[in-house]
Wavefront OBJ file of the C-alpha trace (Angstrom):
o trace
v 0.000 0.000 0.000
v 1.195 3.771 -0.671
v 2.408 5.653 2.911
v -0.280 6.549 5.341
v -3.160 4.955 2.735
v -4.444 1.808 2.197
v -6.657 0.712 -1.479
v -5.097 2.993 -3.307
v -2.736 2.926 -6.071
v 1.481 2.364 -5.875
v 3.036 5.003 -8.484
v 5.752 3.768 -10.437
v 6.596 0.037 -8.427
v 10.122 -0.537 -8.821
v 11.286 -3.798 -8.006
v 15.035 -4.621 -7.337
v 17.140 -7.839 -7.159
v 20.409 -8.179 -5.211
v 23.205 -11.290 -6.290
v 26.187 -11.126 -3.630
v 29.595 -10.049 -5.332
v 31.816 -12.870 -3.500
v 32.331 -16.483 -3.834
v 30.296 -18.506 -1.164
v 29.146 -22.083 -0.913
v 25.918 -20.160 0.239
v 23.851 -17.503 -1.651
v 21.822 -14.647 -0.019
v 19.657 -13.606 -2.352
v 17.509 -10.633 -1.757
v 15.491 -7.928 -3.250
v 13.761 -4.380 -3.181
v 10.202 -3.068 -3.736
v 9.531 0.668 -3.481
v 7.408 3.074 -5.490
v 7.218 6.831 -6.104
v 4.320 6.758 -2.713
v 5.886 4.230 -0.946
v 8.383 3.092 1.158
v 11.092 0.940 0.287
v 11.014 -3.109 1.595
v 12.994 -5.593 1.361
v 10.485 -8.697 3.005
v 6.731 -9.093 3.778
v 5.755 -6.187 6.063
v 2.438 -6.587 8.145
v 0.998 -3.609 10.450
v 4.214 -1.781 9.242
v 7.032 -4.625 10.848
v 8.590 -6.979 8.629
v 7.729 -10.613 9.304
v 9.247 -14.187 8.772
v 12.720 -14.702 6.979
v 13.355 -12.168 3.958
v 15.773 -13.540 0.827
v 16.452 -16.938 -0.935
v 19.589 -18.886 0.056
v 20.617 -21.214 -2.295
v 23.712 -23.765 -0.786
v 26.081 -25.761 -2.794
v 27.815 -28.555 -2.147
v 31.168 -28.301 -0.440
v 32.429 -25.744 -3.900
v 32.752 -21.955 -3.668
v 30.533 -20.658 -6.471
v 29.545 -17.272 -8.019
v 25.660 -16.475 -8.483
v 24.983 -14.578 -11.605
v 22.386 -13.366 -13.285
v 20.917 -14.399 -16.789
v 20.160 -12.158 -19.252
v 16.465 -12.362 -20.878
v 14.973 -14.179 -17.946
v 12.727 -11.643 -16.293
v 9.159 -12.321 -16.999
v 6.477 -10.127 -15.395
v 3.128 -11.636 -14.598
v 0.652 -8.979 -14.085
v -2.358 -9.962 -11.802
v -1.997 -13.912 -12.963
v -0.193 -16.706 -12.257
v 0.735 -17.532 -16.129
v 1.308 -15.991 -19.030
v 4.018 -13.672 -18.724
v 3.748 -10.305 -20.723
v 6.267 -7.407 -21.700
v 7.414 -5.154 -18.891
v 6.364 -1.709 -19.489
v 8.301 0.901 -20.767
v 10.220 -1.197 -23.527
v 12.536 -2.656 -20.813
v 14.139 -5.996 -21.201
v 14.486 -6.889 -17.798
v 17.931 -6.735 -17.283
v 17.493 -3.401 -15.403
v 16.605 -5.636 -12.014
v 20.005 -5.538 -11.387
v 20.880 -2.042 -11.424
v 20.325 0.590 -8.453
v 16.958 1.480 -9.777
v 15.788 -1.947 -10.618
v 12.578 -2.038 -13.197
v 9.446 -0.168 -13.291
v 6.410 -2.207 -13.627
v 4.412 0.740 -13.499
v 1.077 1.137 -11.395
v -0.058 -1.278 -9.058
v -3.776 -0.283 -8.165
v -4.829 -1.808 -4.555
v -4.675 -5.078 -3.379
v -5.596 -8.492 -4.545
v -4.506 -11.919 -4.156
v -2.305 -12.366 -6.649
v -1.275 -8.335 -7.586
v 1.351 -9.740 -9.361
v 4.894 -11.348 -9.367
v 8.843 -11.305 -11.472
v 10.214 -14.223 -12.101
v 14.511 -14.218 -13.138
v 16.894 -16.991 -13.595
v 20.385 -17.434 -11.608
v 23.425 -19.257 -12.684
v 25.668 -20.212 -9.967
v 29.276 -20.882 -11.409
v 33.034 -22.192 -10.367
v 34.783 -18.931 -9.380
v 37.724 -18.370 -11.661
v 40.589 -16.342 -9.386
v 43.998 -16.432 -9.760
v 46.589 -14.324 -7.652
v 49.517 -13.630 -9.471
v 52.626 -12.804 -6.589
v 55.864 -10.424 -7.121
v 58.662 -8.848 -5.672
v 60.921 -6.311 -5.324
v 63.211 -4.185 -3.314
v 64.443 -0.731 -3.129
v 67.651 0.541 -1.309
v 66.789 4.148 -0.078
v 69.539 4.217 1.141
v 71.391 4.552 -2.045
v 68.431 5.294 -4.265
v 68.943 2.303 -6.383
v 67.915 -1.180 -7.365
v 69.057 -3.087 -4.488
v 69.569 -6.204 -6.116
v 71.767 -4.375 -8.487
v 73.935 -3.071 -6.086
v 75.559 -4.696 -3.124
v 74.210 -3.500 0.293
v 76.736 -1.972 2.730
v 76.115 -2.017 6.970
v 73.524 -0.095 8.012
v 71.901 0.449 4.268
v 67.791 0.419 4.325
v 66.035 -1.868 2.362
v 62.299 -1.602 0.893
v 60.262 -4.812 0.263
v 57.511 -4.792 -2.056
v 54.680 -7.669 -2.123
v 52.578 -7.129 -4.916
v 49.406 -9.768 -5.141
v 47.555 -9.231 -8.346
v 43.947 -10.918 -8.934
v 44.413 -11.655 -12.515
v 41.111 -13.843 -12.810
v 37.018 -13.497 -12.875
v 36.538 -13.271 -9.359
v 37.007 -11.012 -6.474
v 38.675 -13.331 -4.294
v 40.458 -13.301 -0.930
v 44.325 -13.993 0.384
v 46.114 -14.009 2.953
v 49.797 -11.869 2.403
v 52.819 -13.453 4.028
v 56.123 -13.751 3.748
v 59.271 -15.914 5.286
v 61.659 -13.009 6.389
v 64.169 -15.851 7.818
v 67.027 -15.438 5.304
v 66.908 -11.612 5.505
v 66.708 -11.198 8.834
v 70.058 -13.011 9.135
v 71.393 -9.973 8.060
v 68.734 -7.294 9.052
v 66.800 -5.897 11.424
v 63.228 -4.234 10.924
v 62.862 -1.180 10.385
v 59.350 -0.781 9.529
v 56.263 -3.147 9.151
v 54.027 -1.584 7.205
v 51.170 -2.429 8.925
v 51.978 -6.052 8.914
v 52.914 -8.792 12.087
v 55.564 -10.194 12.580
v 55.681 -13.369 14.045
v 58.849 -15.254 14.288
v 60.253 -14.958 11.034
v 56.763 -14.565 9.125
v 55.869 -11.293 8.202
v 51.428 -11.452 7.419
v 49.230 -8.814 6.379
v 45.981 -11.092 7.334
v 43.730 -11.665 4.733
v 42.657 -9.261 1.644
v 40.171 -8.979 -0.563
v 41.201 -8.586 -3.778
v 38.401 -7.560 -6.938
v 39.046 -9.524 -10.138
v 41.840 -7.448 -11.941
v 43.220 -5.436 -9.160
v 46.150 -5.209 -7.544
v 47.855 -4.726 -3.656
v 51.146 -4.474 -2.403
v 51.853 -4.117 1.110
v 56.237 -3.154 1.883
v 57.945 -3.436 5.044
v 61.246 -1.692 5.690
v 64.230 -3.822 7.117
v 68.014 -2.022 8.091
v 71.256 -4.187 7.050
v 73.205 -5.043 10.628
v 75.659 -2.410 11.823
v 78.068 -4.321 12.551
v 77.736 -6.910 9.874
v 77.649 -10.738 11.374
v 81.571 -11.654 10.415
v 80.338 -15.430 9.185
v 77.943 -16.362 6.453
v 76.960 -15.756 2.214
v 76.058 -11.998 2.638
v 73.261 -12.394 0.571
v 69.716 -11.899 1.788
v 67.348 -14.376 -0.208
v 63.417 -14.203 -0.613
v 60.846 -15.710 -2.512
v 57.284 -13.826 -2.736
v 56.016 -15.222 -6.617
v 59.614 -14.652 -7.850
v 62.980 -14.517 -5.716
v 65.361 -12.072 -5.391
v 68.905 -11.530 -3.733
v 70.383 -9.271 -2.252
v 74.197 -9.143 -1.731
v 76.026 -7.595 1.037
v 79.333 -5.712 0.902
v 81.517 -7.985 3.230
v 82.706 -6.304 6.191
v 85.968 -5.031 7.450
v 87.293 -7.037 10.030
v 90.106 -4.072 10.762
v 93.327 -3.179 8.662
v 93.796 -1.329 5.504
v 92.906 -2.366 2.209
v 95.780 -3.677 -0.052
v 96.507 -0.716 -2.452
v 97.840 -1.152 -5.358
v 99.040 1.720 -7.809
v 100.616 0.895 -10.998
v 101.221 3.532 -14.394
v 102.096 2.661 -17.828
v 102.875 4.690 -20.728
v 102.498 4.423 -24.363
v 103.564 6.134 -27.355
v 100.756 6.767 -29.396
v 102.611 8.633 -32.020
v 104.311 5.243 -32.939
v 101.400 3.331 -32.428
v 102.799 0.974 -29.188
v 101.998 -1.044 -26.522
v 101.366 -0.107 -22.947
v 104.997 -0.478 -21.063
v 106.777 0.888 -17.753
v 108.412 3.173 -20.194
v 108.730 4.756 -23.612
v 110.829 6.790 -25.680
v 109.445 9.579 -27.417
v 109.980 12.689 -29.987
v 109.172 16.306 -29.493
v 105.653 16.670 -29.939
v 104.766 13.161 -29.374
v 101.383 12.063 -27.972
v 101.815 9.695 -25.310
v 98.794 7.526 -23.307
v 99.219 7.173 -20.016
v 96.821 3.876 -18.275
v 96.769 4.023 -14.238
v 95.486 1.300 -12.799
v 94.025 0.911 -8.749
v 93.403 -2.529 -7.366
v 92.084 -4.040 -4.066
v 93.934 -6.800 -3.445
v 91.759 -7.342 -0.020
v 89.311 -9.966 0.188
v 87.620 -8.267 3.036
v 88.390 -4.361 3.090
v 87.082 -2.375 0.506
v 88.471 0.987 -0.672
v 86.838 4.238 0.715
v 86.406 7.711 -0.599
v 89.501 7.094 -3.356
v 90.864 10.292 -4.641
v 93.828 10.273 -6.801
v 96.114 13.137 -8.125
v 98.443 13.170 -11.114
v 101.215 15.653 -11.442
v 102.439 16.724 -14.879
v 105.481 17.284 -15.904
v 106.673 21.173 -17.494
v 106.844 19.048 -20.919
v 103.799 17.514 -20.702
v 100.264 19.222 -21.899
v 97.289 17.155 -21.214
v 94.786 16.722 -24.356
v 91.252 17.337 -23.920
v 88.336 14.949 -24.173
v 90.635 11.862 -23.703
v 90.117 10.747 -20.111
v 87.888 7.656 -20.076
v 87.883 5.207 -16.594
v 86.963 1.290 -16.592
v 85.141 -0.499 -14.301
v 83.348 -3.785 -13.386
v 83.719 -4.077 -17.521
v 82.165 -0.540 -18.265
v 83.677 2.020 -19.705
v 82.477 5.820 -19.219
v 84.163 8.890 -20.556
v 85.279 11.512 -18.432
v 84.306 15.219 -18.709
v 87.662 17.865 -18.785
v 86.027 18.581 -15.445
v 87.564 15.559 -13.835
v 91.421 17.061 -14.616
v 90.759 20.004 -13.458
v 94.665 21.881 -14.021
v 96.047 23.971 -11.442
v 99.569 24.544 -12.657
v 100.455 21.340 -14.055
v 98.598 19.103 -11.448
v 95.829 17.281 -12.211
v 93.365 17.143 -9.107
v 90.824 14.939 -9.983
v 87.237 16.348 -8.418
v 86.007 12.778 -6.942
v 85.219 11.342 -3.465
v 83.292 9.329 -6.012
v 85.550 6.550 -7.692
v 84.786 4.946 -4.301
v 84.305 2.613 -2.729
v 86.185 -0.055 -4.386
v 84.899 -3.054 -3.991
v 87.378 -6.158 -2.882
v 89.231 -7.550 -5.622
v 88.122 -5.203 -7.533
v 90.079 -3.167 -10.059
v 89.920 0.471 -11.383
v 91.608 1.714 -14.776
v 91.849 5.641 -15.969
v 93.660 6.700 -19.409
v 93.836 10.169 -20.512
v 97.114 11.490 -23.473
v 99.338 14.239 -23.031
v 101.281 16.051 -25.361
v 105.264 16.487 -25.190
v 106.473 20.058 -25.767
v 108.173 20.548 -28.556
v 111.100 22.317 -26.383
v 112.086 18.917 -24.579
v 115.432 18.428 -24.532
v 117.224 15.267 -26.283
v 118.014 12.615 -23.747
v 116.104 13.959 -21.310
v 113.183 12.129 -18.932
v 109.446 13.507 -18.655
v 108.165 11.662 -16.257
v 104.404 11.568 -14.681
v 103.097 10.306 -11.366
v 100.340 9.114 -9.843
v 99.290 9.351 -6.345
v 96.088 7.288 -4.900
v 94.692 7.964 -1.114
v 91.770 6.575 0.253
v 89.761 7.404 4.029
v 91.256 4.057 5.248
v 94.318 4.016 3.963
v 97.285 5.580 5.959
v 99.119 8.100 3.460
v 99.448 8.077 0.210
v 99.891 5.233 -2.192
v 102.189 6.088 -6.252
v 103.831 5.153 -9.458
v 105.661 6.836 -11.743
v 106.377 6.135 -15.418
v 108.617 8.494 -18.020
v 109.542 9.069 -21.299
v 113.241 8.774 -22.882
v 113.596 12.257 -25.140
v 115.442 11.552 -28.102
v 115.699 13.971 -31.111
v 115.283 12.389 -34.922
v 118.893 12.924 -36.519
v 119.649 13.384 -40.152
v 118.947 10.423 -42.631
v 122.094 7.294 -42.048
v 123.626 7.142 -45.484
v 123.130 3.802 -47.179
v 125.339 1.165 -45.756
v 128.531 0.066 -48.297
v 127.804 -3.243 -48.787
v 131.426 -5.275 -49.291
v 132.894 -6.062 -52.712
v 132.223 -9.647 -54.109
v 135.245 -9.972 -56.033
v 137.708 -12.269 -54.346
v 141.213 -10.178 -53.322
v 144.472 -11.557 -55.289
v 147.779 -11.470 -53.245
v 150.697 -10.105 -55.435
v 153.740 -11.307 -55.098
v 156.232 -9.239 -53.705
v 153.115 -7.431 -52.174
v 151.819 -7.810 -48.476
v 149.126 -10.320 -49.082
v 145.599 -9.132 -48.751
v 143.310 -10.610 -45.664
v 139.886 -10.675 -46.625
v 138.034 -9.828 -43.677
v 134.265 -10.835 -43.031
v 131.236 -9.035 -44.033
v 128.221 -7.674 -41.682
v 126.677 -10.155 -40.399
v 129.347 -12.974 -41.287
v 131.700 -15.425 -39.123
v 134.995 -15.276 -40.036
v 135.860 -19.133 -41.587
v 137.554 -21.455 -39.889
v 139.378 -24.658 -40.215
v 142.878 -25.848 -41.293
v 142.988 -24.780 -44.573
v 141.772 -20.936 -43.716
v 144.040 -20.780 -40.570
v 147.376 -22.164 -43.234
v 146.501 -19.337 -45.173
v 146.773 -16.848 -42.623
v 149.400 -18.300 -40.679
v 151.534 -18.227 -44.446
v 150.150 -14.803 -45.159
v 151.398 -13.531 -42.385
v 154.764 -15.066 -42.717
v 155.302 -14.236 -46.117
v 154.177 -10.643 -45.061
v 157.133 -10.709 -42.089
v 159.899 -12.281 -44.627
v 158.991 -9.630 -47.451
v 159.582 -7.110 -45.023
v 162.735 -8.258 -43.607
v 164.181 -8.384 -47.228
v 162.826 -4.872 -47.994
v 164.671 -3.432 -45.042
v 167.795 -5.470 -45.723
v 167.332 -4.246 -49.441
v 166.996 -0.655 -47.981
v 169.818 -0.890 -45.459
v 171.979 -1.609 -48.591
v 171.071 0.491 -50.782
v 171.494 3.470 -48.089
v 175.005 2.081 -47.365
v 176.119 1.913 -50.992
v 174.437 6.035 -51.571
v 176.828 6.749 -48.730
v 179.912 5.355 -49.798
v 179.427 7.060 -53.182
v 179.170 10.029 -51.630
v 182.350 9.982 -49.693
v 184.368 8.791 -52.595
l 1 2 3 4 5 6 7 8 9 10 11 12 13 14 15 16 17 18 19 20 21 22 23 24 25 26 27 28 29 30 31 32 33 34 35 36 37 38 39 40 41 42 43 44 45 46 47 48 49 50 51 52 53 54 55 56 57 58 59 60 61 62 63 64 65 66 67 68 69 70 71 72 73 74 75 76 77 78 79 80 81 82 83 84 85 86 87 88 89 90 91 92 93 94 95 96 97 98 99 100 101 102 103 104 105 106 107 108 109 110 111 112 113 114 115 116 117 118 119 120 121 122 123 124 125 126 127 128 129 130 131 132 133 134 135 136 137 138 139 140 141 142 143 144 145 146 147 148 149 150 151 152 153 154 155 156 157 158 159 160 161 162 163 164 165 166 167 168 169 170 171 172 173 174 175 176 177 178 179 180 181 182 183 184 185 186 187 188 189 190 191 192 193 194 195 196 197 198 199 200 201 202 203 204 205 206 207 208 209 210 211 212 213 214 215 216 217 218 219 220 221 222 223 224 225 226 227 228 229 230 231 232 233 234 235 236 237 238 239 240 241 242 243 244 245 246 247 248 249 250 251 252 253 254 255 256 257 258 259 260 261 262 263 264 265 266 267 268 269 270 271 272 273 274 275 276 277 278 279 280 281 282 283 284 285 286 287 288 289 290 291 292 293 294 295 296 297 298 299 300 301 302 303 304 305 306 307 308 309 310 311 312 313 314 315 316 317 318 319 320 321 322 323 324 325 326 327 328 329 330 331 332 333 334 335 336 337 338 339 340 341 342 343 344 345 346 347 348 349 350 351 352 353 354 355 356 357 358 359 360 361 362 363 364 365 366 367 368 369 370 371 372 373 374 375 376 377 378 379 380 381 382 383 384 385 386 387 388 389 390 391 392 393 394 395 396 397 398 399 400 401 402 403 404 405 406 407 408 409 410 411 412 413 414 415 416 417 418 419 420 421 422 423 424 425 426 427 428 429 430 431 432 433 434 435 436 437 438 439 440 441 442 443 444 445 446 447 448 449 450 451 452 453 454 455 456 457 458 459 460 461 462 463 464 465 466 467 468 469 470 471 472 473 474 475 476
């Protein structure tokens, strides 16, 4: 009946049906009645009060299902029992479901059977399917922590992302085995989680078909780090992911090494502890830095290369090495003051153990460097934990390009002839030859040489004689 009247007629009846939006093994279902002049009810109301049980329940067996409604199945059965006709209003019926359900129009007073809607249901196997990831974040650094190792006292973020990638809203409960991690770590932050013993839960959520939701929790790496161990903190949430941990110093310096090498680019060579060069030459110098500790990294490494008077260094040639990357460095980075290099870094560092470090930049000799003379260039490396200064020092020979050798007489091929009454001729042995050997070669010299001694003898007896008789004519 309209409000506050009874026998008269219901404006506009609107009748609305409501399915549950979860998976159940039992259905509620319910519905509305209302009109423009009266009252909204959702069960049989007598006197005003609704009486007896309101809704249809409809249990299945032991299997979550989801109720849904069929399109087309709304029949309206004005005043009768059979014989359905067309709702009003060219509806189809498939408003019932919607907030403002269907209008069968005007219901004038009461009778038996005023009239009823009939509707189908289709209960179905829910289809969900939670799809689990994740991921962490060091804020500490700002970066990917499982792309960069983790030092003591770094922050790490956790992300657990559940996505419900089926039908169905559907419900999970979020948890997560913190046991490897908190080998390492402590927590920092929750997230609105528990924690109980190593499990980390966020109870159970409720998850619509398609959406997403990803509770974090915060944990801080151990300052001091345990000294025993992997250093890696390994998790599985969906996927797993590691991170590693920067193993700790146990006390001590690192083991620095320094080490410079120069090359003469000019003539195209190798990298060597040395070179020899030309005015004007461009030489490449390589410095290298290595941790030879396999526990103590490197800290804030700063390095400074001097230059020497004949050296000018070229621009847009520095380039460092890395963990197998190369990256260019800016003019910035040799910065000149005089003819000192001060690179502008507490950022090469740290080094990581074992780890090596390479720069290269070229340099120019002056054309004014003097022949024979060294230019040498060193390298100094310091580091926060390392006590003074670690260097190497390479140089280059000067030498200045003389005029052009003149070709190089090769010796005659004609065989000498000894002439008799003549010192005999020794044939000595070419570039590049042994002189021969053996008894017939060592006769010949041995009777060279004495027919050499007795030709002389007789040419000073010949001489002696000769002088003697000049003198004797003379007196006479």
């Amino acid at each position: 009946n309209p409000d506050g009247s009874s026998g008269q007629a219901a404006l506009n009846t609107r009748i609305h049906l409501i399915l549950p939006q979860y998976q159940s093994q039992s259905h509620l279902i319910n519905g509305e009645l209302w009109a423009d002049n009266a009252t909204k009810v959702t069960g049989t109301v007598v006197n005003g009060q609704e009486v007896g049980d309101h809704g249809l329940t409809i249990n299945t067996a032991g299997t979550d299902t989801v109720a849904e409604f069929v399109s087309g199945s709304v029949k309206w059965y004005p005043n009768k029992s059979t014989n359905p006709v067309d709702l009003p209003f060219n509806q189809s019926g498939d408003e019932i479901t919607s907030a403002n359900g269907i209008n069968i129009g005007d219901i004038n007073g009461c009778w038996q059977y005023a009239g009823f809607v009939t509707f189908r249901l289709k209960l179905r196997s829910t289809q969900v399917n939670f799809d689990r990831s994740k991921s962490a974040w060091n804020t500490t650094l700002n970066k990917d922590a499982t792309a960069q190792k983790a030092r003591a006292a770094d922050e790490i973020k956790y992300s657990l992302t559940t996505k419900n990638s089926g039908q169905d809203q559907g419900s999970i409960t979020i948890s997560d085995d913190l046991a490897d991690i908190l080998e390492f770590a402590d927590i920092k932050d929750l997230g609105g989680g528990t924690l109980s013993g190593n499990t980390i839960s966020y109870g159970s959520v409720t998850i619509p078909a398609g959406q997403t939701v990803t509770e974090t929790f915060t944990v801080k790496v151990k300052d001091p780090l345990p000294l025993s161990g992997d250093y890696k903190m390994v998790n599985t949430y969906g996927n797993t992911i590691t991170v590693e941990i920067e193993l700790p110093a146990v006390g001590g310096e690192p083991i620095v090494k320094v080490h410079k090498k120069i090359r003469n680019k000019t003539r195209n060579e190798s990298f060597s502890t040395g070179s020899i060069a030309n005015p004007e030459d461009v030489v490449e110098y390589q410095i290298e830095i290595q941790n030879f500790d396999g526990v103590n990294p490197v800290k804030d490494l700063n390095l400074r290369d001097v230059l020497d008077a004949n050296l000018s260094y070229i621009s847009g040639t520095g380039r460092m090495e890395i963990a197998g990357t190369t990256k260019s460095l800016s003019d910035d980075f040799f910065k000149t003051s005089g003819w000192t290099i001060t690179d502008p870094i507490p950022s090469l560092g740290p080094i990581g153990n074992n780890d090596k470090l390479a720069i290269y930049f070229e340099a120019k000799i002056s054309k004014d460097a003097k022949k024979d003379s060294f230019v040498p260039n060193q390298v100094c490396a310091k580091a926060s934990n390392l006590t003074g200064e670690v260097c190497d020092k390479v140089s280059a020979l000067i030498e200045i390009p003389t005029s052009p050798t003149p070709p190089e007489q090769k010796p005659s091929t004609t065989p000498a002839v000894n002439v008799p009454g003549q010192p005999p001729v020794i044939t000595q042995p070419g570039p590049g030859q042994l002189p021969k050997t053996g008894p017939a070669e060592s006769m010949a010299l041995v009777l060279g040489l004495s027919s050499s001694i007795v030709t002389g003898s007789h040419y000073l007896r010949s001489k002696k004689a000769l002088r003697a008789a000049s003198l004797s004519k003379n007196i006479l």
